[in-house]
Structure formats: structure tokens, C-alpha cells
C-alpha positions in Angstrom: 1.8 7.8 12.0 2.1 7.8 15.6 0.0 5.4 16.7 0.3 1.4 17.3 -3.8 1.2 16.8 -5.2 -0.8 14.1 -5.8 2.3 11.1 -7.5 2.5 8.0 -5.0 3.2 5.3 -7.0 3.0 2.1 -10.6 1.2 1.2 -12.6 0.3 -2.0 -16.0 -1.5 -2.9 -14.1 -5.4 -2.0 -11.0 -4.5 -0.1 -9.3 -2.4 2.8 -5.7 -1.8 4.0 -5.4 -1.7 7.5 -2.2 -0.9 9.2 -1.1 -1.7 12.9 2.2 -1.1 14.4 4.6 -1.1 11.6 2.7 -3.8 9.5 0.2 -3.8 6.9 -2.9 -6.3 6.3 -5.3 -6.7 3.1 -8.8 -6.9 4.0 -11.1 -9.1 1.6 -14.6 -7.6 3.0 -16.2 -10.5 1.4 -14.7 -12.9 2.7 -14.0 -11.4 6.4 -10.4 -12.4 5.6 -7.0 -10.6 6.2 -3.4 -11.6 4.8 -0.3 -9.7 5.7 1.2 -7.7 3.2 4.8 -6.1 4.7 6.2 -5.1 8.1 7.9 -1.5 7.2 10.6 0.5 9.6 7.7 3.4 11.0 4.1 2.6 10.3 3.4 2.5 6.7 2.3 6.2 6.0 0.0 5.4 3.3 -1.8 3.2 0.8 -3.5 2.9 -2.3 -5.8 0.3 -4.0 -6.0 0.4 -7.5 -9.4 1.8 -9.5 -9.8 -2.2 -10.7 -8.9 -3.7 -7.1 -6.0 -6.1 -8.8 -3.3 -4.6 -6.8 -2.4 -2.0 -3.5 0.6 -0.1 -3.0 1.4 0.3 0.6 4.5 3.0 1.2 5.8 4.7 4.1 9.6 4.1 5.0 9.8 2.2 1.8 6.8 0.6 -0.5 5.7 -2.2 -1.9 2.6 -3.2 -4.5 0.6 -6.4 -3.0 -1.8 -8.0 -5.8 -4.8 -8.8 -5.0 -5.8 -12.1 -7.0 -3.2 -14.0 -5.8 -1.5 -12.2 -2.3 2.0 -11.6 -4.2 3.8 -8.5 -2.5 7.0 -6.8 -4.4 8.7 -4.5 -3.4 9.0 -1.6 -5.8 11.1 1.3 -3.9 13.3 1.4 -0.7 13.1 5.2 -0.4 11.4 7.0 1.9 7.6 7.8 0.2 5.2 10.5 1.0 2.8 9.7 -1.0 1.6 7.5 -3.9 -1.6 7.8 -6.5 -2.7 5.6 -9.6 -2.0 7.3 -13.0 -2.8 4.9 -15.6 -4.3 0.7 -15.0 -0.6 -0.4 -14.9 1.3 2.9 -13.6 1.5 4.5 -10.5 3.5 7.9 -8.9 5.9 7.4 -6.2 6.6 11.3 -4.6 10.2 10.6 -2.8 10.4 12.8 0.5 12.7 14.9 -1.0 9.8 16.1 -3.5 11.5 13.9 -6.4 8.6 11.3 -9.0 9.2 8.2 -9.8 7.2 6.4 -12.4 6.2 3.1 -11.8 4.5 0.0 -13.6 3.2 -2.7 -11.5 
């Protein structure tokens, strides 16, 4: 993504992911609150919040999973990502640029 405009990335029932020049924010829409989650080379390309809103992935130029209970980010691939999706509670899919998968528990 281009632009350096505050972006929706991904949203559930409690939470958003907002990006804005090459950072990414958690939303709690509760409590009209935001913490940072990672700055990333390029503007993070995506996100994902899990189906039970205890963690987000945020990838791009890299990605990293942010939980949401307790605002812990760790970094879980230094790869370029294109995209990301939830395939089990604990597991998600990393798809690599290059079209490889990468399996991974959070």
C-alpha cells in the first residue's frame, strides 16, 4: 500500500487493525484505545485477527502476531508475506511472495 493515510487493515466484533505510514496500531473499540503493535519496512500489507480475538497477525515486509489480552508482539517471520489466514485456534498460514506456506502456531 501506497498510501501514508490512516487504513483499515482488519476488524472484528472488539478490535481493529489500523495501519499508517509503515506502522501498525490495535484498536480496542471498547475502550476507544490504541497501542502500537510494529513499525515494518513498506506499509504492513495486511492483517488478521483471530476468530476468538486473542491475537492479530499483522504481515507485510515481514510479520508479526500481537496478542490481544496482554499487548505482547512476536515476531514470527522476516520474509516478505502476501498474505495470511487462520486455519486452526492456534495455527495460522503464512503465503511467502514467492508462492511458498509456512505453518505457523501462535
Amino acid at each position: 500500500m501506497a498510501s501514508h493515510e490512516d487504513f483499515l487493515l482488519a476488524e472484528s466484533q472488539h478490535f481493529e487493525i489500523r495501519g499508517c505510514y509503515e506502522r501498525a496500531v490495535l484498536v480496542d473499540k471498547a475502550a476507544s484505545t490504541k497501542s502500537p503493535i510494529c513499525e515494518m519496512y513498506g506499509d504492513p500489507e495486511g492483517a488478521l485477527i483471530d476468530s476468538n480475538e486473542k491475537y492479530a497477525v499483522v504481515y507485510g515486509c515481514g510479520a508479526v502476531v500481537c496478542y490481544t489480552a496482554d499487548g505482547t508482539v512476536r515476531e514470527i517471520s522476516d520474509k516478505w508475506i502476501d498474505h495470511a489466514r487462520q486455519i486452526s485456534t492456534d495455527d495460522i498460514e503464512l503465503v511467502y511472495e514467492d508462492g511458498s506456506r509456512e505453518i505457523i502456531k501462535v
